[in-house]
N, CA, C and O atoms as a GROMACS GRO file, in nm:
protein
  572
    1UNK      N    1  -3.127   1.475   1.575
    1UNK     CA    2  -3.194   1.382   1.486
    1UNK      C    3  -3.151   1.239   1.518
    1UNK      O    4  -3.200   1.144   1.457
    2UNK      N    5  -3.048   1.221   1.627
    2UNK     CA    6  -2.970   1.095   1.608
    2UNK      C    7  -3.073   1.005   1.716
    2UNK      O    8  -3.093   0.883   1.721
    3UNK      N    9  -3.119   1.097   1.784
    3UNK     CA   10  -3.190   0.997   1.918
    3UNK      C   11  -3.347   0.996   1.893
    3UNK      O   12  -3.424   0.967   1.985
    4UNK      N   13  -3.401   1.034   1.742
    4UNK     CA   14  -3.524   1.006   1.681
    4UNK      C   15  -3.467   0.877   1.618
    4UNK      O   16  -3.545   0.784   1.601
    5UNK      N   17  -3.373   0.867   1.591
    5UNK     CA   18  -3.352   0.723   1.494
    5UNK      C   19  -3.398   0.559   1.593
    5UNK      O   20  -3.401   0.549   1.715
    6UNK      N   21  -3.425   0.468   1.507
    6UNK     CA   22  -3.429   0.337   1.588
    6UNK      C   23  -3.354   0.288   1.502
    6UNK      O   24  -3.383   0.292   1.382
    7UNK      N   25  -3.253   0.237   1.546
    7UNK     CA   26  -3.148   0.178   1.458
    7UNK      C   27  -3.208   0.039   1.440
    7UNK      O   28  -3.229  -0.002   1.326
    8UNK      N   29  -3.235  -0.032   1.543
    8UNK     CA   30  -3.250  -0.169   1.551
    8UNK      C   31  -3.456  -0.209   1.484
    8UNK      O   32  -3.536  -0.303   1.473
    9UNK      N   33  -3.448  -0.114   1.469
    9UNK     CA   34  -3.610  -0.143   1.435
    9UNK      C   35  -3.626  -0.088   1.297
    9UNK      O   36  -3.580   0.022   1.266
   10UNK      N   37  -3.703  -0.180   1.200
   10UNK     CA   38  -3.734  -0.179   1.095
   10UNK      C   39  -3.840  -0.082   1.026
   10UNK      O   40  -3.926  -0.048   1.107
   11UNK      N   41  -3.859  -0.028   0.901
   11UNK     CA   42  -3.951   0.075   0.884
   11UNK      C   43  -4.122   0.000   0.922
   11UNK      O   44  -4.119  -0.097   0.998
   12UNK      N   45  -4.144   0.008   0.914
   12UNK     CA   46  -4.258   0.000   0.899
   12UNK      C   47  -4.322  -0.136   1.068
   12UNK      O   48  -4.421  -0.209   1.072
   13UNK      N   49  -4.252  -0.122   1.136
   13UNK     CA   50  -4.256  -0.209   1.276
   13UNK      C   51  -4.358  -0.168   1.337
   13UNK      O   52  -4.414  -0.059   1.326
   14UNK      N   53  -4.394  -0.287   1.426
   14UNK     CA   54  -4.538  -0.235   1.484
   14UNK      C   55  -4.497  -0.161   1.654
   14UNK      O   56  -4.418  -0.207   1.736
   15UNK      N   57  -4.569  -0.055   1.665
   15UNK     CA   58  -4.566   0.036   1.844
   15UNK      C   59  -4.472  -0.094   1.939
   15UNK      O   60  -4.506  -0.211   1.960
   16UNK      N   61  -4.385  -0.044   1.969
   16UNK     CA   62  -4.319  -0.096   2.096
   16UNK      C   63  -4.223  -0.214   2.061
   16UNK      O   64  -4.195  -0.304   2.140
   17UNK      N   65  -4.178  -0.200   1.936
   17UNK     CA   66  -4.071  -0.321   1.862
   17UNK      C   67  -3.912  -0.234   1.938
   17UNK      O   68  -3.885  -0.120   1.974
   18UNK      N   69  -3.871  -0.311   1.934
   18UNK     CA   70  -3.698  -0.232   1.986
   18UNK      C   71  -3.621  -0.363   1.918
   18UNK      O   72  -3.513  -0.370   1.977
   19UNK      N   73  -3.628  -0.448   1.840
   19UNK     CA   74  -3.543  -0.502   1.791
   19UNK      C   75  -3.583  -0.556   1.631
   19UNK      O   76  -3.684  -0.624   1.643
   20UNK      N   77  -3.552  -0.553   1.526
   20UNK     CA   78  -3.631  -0.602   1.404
   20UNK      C   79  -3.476  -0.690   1.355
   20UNK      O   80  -3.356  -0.671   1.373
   21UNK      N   81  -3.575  -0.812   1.272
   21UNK     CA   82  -3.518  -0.896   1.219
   21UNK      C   83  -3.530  -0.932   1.090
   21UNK      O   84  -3.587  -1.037   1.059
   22UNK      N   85  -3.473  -0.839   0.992
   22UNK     CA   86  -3.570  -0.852   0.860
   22UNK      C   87  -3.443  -0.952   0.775
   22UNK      O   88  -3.321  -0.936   0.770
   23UNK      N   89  -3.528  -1.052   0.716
   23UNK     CA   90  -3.474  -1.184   0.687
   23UNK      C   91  -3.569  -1.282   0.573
   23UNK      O   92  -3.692  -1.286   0.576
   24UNK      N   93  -3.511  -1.334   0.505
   24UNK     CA   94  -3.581  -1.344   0.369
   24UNK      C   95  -3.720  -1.472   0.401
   24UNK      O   96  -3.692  -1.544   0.497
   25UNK      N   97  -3.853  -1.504   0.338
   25UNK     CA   98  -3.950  -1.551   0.381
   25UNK      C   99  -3.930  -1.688   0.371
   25UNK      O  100  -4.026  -1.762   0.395
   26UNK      N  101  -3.810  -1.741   0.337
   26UNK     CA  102  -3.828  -1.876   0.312
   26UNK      C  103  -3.755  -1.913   0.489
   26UNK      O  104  -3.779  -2.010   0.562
   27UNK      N  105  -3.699  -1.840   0.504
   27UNK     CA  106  -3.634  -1.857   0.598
   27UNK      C  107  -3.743  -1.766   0.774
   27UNK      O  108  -3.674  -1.743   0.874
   28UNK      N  109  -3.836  -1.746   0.777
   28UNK     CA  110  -3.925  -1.693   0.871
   28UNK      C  111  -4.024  -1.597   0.859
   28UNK      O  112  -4.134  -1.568   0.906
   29UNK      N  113  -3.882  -1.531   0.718
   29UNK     CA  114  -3.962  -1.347   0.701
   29UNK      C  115  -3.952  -1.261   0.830
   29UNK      O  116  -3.979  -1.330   0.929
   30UNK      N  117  -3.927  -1.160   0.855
   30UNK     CA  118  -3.924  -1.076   0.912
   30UNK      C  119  -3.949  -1.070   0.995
   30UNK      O  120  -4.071  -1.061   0.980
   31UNK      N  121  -3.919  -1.064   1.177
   31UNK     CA  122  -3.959  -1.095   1.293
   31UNK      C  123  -3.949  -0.986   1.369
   31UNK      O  124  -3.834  -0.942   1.359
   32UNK      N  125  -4.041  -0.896   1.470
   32UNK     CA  126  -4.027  -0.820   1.519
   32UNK      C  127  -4.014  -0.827   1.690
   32UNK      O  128  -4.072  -0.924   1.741
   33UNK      N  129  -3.962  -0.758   1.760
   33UNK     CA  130  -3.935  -0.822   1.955
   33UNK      C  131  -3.958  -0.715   1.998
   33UNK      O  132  -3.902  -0.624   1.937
   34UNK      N  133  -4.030  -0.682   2.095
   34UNK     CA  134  -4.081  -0.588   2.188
   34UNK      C  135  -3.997  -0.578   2.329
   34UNK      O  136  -3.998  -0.492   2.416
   35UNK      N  137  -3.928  -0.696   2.317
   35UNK     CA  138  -3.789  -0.689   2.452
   35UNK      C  139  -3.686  -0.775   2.377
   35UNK      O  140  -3.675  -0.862   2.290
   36UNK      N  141  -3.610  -0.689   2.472
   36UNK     CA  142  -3.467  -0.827   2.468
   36UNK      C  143  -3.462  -0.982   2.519
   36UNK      O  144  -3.394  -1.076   2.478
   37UNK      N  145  -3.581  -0.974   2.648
   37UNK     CA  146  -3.565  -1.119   2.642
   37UNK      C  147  -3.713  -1.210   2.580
   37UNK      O  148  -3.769  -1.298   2.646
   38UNK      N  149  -3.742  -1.180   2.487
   38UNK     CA  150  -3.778  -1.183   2.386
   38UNK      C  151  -3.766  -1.296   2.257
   38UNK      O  152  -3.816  -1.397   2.208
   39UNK      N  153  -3.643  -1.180   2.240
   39UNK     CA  154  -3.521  -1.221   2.148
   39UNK      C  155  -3.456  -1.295   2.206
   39UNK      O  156  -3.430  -1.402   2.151
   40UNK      N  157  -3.415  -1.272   2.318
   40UNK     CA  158  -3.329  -1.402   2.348
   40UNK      C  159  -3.389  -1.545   2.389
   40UNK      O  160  -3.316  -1.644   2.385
   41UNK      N  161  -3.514  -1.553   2.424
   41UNK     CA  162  -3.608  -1.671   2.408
   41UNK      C  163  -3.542  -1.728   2.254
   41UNK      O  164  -3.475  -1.826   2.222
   42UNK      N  165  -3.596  -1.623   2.189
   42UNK     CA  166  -3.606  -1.691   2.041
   42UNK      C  167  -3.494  -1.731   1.954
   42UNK      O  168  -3.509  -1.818   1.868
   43UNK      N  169  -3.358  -1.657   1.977
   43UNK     CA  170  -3.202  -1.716   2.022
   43UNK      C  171  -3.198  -1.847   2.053
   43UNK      O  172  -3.164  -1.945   1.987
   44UNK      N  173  -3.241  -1.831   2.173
   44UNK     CA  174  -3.211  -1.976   2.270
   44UNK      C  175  -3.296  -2.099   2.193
   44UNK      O  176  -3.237  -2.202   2.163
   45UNK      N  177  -3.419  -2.083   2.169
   45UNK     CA  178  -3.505  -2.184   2.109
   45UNK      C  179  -3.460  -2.220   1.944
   45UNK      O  180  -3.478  -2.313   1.866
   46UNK      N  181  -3.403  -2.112   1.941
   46UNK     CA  182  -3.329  -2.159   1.748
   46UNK      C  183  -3.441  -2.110   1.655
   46UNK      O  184  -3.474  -2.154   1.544
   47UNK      N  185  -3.479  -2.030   1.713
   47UNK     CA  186  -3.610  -1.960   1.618
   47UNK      C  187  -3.534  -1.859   1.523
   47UNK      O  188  -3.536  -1.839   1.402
   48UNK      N  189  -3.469  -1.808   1.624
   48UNK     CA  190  -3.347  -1.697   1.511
   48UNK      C  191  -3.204  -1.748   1.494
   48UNK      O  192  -3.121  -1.768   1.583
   49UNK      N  193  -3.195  -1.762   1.396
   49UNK     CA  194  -3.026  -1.785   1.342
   49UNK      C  195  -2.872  -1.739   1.370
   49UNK      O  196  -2.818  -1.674   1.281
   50UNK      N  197  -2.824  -1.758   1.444
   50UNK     CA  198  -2.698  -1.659   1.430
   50UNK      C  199  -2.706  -1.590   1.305
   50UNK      O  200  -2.788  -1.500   1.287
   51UNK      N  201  -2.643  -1.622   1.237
   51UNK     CA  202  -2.583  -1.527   1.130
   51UNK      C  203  -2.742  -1.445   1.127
   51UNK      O  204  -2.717  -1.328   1.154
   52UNK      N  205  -2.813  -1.452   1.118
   52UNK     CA  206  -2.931  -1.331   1.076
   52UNK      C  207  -2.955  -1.234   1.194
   52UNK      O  208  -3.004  -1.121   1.194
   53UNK      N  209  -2.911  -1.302   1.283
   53UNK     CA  210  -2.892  -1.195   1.418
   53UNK      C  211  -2.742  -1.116   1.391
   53UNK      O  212  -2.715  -0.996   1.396
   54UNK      N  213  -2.681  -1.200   1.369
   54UNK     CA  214  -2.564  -1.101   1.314
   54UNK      C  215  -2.579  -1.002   1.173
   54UNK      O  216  -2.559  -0.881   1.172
   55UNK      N  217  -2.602  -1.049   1.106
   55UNK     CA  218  -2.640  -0.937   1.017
   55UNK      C  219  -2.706  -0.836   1.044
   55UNK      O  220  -2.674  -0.726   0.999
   56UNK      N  221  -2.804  -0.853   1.117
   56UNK     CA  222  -2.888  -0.737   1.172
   56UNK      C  223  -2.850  -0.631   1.278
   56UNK      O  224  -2.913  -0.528   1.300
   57UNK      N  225  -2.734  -0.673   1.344
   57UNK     CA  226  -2.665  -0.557   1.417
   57UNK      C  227  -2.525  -0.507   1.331
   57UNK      O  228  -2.458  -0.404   1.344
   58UNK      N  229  -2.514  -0.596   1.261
   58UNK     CA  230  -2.401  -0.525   1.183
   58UNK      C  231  -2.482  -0.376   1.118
   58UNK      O  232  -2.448  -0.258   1.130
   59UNK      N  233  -2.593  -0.432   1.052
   59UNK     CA  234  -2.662  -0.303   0.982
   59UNK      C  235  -2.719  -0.220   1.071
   59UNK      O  236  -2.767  -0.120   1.016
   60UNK      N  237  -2.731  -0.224   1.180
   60UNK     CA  238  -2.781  -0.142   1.280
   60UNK      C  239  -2.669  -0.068   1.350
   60UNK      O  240  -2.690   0.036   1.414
   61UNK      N  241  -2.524  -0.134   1.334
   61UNK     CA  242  -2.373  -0.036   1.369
   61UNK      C  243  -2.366   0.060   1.278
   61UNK      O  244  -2.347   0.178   1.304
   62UNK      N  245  -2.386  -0.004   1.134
   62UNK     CA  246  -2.350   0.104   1.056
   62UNK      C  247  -2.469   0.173   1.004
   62UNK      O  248  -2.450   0.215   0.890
   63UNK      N  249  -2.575   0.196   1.048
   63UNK     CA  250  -2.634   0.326   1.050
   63UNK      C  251  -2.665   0.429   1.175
   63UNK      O  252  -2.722   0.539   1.171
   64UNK      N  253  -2.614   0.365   1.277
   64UNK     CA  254  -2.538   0.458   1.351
   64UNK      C  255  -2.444   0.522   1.359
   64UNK      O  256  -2.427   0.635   1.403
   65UNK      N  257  -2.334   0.399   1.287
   65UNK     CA  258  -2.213   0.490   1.241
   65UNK      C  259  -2.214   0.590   1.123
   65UNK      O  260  -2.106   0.628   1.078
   66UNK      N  261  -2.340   0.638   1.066
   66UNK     CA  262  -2.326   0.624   0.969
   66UNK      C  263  -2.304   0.832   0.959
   66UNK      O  264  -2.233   0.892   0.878
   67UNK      N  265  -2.399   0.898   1.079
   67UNK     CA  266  -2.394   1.040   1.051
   67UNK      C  267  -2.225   1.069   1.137
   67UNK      O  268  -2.159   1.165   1.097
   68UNK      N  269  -2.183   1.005   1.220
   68UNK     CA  270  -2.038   1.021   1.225
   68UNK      C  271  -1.919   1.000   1.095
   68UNK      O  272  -1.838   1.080   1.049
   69UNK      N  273  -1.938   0.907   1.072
   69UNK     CA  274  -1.847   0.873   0.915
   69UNK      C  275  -1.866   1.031   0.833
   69UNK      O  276  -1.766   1.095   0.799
   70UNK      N  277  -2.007   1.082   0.806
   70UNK     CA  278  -2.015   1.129   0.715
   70UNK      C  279  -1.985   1.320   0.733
   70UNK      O  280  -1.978   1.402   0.641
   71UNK      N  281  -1.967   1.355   0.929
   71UNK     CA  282  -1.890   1.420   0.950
   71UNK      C  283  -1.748   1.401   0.937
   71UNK      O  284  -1.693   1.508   0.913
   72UNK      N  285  -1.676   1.314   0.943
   72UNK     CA  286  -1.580   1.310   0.922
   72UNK      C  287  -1.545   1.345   0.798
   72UNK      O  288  -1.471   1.441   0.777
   73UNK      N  289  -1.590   1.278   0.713
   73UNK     CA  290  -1.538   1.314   0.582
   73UNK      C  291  -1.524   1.412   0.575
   73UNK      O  292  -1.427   1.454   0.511
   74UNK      N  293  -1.635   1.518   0.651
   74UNK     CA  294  -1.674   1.648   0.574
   74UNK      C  295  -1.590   1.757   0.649
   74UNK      O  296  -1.613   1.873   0.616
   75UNK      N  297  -1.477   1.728   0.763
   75UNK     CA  298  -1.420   1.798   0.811
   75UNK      C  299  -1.235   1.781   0.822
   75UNK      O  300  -1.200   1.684   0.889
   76UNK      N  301  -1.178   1.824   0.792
   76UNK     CA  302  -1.043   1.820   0.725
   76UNK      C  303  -0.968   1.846   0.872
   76UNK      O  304  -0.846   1.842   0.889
   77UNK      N  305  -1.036   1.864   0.943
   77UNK     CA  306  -0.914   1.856   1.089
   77UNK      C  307  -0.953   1.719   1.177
   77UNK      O  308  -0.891   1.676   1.274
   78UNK      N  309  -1.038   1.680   1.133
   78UNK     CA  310  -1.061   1.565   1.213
   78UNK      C  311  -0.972   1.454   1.080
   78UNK      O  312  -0.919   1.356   1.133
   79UNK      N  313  -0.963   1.459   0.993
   79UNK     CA  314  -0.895   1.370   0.872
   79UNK      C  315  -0.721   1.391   0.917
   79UNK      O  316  -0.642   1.301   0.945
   80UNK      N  317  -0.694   1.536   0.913
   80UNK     CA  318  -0.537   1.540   0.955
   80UNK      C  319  -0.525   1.504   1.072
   80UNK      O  320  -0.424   1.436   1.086
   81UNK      N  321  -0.624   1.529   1.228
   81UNK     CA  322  -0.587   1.442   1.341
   81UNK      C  323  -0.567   1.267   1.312
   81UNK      O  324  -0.475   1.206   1.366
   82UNK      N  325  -0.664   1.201   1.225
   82UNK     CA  326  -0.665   1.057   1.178
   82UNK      C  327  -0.484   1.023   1.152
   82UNK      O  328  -0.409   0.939   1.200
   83UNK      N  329  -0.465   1.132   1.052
   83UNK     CA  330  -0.366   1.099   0.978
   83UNK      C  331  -0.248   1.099   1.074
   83UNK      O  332  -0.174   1.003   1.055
   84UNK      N  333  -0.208   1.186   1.182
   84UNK     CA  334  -0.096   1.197   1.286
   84UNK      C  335  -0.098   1.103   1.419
   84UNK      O  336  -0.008   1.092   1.502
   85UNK      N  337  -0.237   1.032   1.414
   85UNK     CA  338  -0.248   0.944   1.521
   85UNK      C  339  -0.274   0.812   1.477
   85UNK      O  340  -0.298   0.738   1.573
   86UNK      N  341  -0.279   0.744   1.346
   86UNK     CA  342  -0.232   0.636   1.289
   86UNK      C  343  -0.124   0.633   1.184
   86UNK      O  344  -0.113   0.721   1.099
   87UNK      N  345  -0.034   0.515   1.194
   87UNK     CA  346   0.030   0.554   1.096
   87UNK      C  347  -0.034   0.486   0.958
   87UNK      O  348  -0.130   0.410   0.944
   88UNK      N  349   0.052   0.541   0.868
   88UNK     CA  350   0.053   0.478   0.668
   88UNK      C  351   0.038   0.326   0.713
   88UNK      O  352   0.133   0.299   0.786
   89UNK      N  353  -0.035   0.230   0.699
   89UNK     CA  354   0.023   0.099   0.681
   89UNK      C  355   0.036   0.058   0.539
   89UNK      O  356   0.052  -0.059   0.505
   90UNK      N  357   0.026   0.177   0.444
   90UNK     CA  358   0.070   0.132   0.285
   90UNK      C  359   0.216   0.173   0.307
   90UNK      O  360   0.300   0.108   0.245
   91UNK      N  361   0.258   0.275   0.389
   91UNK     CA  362   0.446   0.333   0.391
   91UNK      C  363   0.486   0.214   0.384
   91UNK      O  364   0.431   0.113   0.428
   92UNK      N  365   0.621   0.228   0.306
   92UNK     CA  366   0.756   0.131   0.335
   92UNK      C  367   0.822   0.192   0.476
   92UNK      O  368   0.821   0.312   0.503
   93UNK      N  369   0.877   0.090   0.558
   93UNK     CA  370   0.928   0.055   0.679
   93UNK      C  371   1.096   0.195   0.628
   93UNK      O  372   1.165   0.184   0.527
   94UNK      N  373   1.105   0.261   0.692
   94UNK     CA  374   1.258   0.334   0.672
   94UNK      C  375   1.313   0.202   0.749
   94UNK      O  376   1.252   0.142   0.837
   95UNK      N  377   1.432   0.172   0.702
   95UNK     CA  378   1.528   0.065   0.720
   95UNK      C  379   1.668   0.131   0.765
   95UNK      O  380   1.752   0.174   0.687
   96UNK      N  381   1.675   0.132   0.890
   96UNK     CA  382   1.783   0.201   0.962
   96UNK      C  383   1.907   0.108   0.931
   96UNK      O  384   1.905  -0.012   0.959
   97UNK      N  385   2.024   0.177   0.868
   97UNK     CA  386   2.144   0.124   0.872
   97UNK      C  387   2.192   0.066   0.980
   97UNK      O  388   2.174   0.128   1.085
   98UNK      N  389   2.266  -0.063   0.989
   98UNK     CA  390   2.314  -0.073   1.107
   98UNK      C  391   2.481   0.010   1.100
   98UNK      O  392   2.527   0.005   0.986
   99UNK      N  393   2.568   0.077   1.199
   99UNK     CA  394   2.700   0.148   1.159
   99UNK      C  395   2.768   0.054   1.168
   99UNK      O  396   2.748  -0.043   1.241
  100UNK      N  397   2.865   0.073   1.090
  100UNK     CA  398   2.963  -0.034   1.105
  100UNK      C  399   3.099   0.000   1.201
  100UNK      O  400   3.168   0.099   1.229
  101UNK      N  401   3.095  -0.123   1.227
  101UNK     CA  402   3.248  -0.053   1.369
  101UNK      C  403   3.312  -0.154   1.323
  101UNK      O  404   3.272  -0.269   1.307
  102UNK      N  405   3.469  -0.082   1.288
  102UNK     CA  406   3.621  -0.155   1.246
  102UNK      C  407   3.653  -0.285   1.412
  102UNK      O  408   3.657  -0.255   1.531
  103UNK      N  409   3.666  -0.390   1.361
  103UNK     CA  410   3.727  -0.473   1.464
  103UNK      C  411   3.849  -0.497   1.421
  103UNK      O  412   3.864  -0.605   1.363
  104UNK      N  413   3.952  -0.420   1.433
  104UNK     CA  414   4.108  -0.524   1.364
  104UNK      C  415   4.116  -0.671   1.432
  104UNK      O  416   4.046  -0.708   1.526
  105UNK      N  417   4.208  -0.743   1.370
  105UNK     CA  418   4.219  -0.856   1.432
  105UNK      C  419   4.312  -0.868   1.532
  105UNK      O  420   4.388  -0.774   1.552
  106UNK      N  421   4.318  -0.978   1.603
  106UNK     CA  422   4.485  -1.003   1.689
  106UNK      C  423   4.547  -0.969   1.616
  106UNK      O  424   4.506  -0.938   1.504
  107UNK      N  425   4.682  -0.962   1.658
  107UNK     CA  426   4.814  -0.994   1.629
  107UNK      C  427   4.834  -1.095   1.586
  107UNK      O  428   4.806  -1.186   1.664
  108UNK      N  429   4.901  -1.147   1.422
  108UNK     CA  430   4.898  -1.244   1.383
  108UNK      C  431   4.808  -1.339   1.284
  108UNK      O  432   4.845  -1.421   1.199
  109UNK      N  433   4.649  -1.291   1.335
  109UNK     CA  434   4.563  -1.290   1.279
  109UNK      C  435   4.499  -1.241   1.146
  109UNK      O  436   4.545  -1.138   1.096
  110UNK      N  437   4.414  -1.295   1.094
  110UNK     CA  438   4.340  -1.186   0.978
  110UNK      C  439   4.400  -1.189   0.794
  110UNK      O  440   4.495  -1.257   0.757
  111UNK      N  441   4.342  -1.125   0.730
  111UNK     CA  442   4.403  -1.172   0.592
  111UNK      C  443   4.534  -1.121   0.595
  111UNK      O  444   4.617  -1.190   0.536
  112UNK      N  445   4.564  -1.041   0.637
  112UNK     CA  446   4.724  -1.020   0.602
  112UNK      C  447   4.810  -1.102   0.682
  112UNK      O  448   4.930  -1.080   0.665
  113UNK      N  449   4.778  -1.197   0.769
  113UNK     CA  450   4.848  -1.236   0.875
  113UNK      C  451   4.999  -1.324   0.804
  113UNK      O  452   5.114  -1.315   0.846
  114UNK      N  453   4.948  -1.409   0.682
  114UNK     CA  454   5.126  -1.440   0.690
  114UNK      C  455   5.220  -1.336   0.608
  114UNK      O  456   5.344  -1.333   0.613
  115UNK      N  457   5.135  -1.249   0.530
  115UNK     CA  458   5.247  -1.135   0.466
  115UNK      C  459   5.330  -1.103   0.567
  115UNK      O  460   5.449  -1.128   0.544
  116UNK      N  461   5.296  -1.038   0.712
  116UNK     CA  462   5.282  -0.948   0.809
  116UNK      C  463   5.444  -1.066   0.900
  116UNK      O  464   5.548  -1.020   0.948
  117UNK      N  465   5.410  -1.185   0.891
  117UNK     CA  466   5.498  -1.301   0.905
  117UNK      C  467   5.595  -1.326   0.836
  117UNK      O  468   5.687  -1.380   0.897
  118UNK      N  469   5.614  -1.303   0.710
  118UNK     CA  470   5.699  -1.311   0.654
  118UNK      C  471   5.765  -1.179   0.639
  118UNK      O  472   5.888  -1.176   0.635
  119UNK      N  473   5.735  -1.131   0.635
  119UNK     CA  474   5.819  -0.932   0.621
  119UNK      C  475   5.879  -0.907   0.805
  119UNK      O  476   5.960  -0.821   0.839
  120UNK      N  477   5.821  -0.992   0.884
  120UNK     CA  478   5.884  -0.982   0.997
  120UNK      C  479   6.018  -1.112   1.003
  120UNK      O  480   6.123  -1.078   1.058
  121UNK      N  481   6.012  -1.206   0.966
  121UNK     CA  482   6.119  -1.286   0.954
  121UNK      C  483   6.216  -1.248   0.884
  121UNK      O  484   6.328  -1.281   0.922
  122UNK      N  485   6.200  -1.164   0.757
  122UNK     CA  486   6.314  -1.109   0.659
  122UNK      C  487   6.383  -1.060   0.728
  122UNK      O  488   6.502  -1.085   0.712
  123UNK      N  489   6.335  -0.947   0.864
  123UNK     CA  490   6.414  -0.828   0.921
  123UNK      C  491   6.465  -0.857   1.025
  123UNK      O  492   6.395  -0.930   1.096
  124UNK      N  493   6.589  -0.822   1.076
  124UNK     CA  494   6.648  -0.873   1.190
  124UNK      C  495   6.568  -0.826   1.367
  124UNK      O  496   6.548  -0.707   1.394
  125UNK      N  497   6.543  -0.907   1.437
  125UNK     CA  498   6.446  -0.882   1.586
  125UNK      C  499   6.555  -0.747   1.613
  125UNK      O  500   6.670  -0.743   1.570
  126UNK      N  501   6.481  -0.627   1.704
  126UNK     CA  502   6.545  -0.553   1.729
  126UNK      C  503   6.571  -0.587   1.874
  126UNK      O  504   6.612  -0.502   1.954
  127UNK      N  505   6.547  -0.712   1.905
  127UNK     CA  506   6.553  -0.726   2.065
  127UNK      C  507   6.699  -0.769   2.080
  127UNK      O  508   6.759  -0.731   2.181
  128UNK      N  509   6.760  -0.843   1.992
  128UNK     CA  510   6.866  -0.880   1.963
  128UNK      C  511   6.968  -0.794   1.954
  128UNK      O  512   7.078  -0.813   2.006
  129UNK      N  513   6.920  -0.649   1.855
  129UNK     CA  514   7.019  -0.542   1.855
  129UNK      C  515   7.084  -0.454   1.932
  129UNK      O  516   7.010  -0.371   1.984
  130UNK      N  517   7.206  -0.444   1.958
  130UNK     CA  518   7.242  -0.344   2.075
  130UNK      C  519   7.270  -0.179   2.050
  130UNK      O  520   7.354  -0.167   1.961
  131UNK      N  521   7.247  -0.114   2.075
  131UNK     CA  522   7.280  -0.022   2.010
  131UNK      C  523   7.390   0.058   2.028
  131UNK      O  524   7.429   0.076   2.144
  132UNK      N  525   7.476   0.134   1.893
  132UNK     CA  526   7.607   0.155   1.928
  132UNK      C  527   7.633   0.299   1.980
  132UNK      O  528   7.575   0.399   1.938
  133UNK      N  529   7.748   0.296   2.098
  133UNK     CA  530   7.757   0.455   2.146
  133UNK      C  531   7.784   0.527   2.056
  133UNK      O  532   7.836   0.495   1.949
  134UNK      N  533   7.734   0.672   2.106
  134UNK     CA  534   7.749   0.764   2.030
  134UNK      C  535   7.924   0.789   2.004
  134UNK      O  536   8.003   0.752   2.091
  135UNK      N  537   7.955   0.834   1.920
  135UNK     CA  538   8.082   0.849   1.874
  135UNK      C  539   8.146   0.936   1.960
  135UNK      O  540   8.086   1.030   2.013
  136UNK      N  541   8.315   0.903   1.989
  136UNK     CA  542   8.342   0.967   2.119
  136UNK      C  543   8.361   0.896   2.217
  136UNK      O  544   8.456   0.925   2.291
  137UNK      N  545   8.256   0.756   2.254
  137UNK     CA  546   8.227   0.742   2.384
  137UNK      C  547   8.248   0.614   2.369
  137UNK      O  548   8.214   0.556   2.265
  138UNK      N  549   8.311   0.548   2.478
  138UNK     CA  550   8.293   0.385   2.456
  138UNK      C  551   8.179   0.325   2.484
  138UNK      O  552   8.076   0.387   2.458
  139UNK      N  553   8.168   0.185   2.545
  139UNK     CA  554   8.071   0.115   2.534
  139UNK      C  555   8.059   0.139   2.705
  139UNK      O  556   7.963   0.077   2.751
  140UNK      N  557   8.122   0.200   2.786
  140UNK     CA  558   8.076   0.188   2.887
  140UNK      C  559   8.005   0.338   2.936
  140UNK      O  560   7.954   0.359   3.046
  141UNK      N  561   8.014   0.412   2.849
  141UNK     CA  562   7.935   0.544   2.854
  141UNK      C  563   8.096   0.673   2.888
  141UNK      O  564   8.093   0.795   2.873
  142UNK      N  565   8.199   0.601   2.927
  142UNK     CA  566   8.257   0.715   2.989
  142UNK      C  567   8.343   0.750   2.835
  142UNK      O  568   8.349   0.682   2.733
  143UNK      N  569   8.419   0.916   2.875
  143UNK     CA  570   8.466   0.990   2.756
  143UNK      C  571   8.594   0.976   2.758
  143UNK      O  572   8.664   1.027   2.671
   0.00000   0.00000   0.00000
């Protein structure tokens, strides 16, 4: 039934129209073209309007589009293919955490840094300390 249709031609058009321009009478009234260059004469000369040429293929897309749309609706696997091959653009975005990774600071550094300074000054450097032989033994190791 789809290639009985004339999309671009108006009801009631006269034998051998392939383009109709139906458009209100103050403005031409209704113009019919038997070719494309035709129409495009009448384009070019400003006989036809943009916008009324545009309107007229807009309505001529969508009654072509129009027995596709209305399979679609009517078939639920072509709606769930829609649905897996576009996404939601009403969804909210999932918002991936960024992880957090511990950086300690230098040495010295950071909020604890003068506690960490002062609890080391209280205590005596162990670089300083010698340590004493084991009992028994003098300081030179022998018994």
């Amino acid at each position: 039934v789809l290639g009985a249709q004339r999309p671009f031609v108006a009801e009631g058009a006269p034998e051998g129209t392939v383009y109709t321009v139906v458009r209100d009478e103050r403005f031409g009234g209704t113009r019919h073209y038997a070719s494309f260059e035709e129409l495009e004469r009448a384009f070019a000369e400003r006989e036809l309007h943009p916008s009324d040429l545009k309107a007229t293929v807009a309505d001529a897309i969508i009654s072509l589009l129009e027995p596709v749309r209305k399979a679609f609706l009517e078939d639920e696997e072509w709606q769930r293919v829609e649905k897996l091959a576009y996404a939601d653009l009403n969804a909210k975005p999932i918002k991936k955490k960024k992880e957090k990774v511990y950086h300690p600071p230098p040495p010295g550094k950071g909020k604890n840094a003068n506690k960490t300074s002062a609890t080391d000054a209280s205590t005596p450097a162990t670089d300083s300390m010698v340590a004493a032989p084991p009992p028994g033994q003098d300081a030179e190791g022998s018994a």
